[in-house]
C-alpha positions, -999 to 999 in steps of 0.1 A, spaced: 599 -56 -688 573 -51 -661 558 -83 -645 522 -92 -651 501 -99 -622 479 -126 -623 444 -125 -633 419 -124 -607 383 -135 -614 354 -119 -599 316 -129 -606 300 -96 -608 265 -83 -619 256 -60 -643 225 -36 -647 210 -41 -680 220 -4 -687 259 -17 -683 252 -49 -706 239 -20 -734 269 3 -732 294 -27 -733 279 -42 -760 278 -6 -778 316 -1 -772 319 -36 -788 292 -30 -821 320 -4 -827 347 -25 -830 371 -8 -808 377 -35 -786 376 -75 -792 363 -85 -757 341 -71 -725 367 -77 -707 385 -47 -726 363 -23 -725 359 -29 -685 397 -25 -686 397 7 -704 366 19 -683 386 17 -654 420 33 -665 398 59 -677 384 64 -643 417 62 -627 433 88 -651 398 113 -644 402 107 -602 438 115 -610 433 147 -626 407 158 -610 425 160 -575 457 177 -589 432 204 -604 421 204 -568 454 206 -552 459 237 -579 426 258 -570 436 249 -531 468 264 -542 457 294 -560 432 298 -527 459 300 -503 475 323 -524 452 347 -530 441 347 -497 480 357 -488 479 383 -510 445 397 -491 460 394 -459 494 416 -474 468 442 -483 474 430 -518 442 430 -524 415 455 -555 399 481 -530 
């Protein structure tokens, strides 16, 4: 069983825009709290940044391959 950290409270603002699309998630009944849908906004987030820079590190990858294979004279004349 993993320890919980303790909860840290921060005052923050939100555009009128952010108020709407919280309130939406909650009209939908998905989650019980703001507070839950900012948590799930942000593991979202994390999870996208995540899988975004391993499909970077993949094209870098495939790059440095291909560019191998053009140096090898592997290359489609």
């Amino acid at each position: 069983m993993s320890a919980r950290l303790p909860e840290i409270f921060m005052n923050i603002a939100l555009s009128p825009e952010q108020v709407k699309l919280i309130e939406a998630q909650l009209a939908l009944g998905q989650f019980s709290s703001p507070e839950e849908v900012i948590t799930k906004a942000l593991q979202t987030l994390t999870q996208t940044r995540q899988h975004y820079w391993e499909w970077v590190e993949e094209v870098r990858s495939s790059v440095e391959e291909a560019e191998a294979e053009l140096s090898r004279g592997e290359g489609i004349p």
